[in-house]
C-alpha positions, -999 to +999 in steps of 0.1 A: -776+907-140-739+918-139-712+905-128-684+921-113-658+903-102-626+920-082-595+898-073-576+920-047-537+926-051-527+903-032-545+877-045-536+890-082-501+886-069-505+852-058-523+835-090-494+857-110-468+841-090-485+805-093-490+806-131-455+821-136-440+793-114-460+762-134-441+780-168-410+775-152-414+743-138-424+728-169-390+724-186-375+715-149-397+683-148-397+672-189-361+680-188-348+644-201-379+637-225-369+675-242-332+665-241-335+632-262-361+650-283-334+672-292-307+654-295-328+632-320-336+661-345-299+671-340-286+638-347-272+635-322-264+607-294-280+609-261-260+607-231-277+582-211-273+584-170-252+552-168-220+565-192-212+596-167-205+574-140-170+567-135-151+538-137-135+528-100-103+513-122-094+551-134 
């Protein structure tokens, strides 16, 4: 038996445009994990969320 599957343009379109959109979301969400990752091989010191507030003295 064979088997012959078909996926339509629009529908090629569509899982094209899903797949492409989970690659680029993937640095978007992991952003602070791959930061500090770097900055650790670099040698770097991470800049934490709480030292680029400013101070209400200044």
């Amino acid at each position: 038996m064979f088997l012959l599957g078909y996926i339509d343009p629009g529908s090629g379109t569509m899982l094209f445009q899903v797949i492409l959109a989970g690659i680029v979301a993937v640095p978007f969400f992991f952003r602070q994990a791959i930061s500090n990752t770097w900055h650790r091989l670099r040698g770097e010191r991470s800049q934490d969320s709480t030292s680029t507030v400013a101070d209400p003295k200044d």
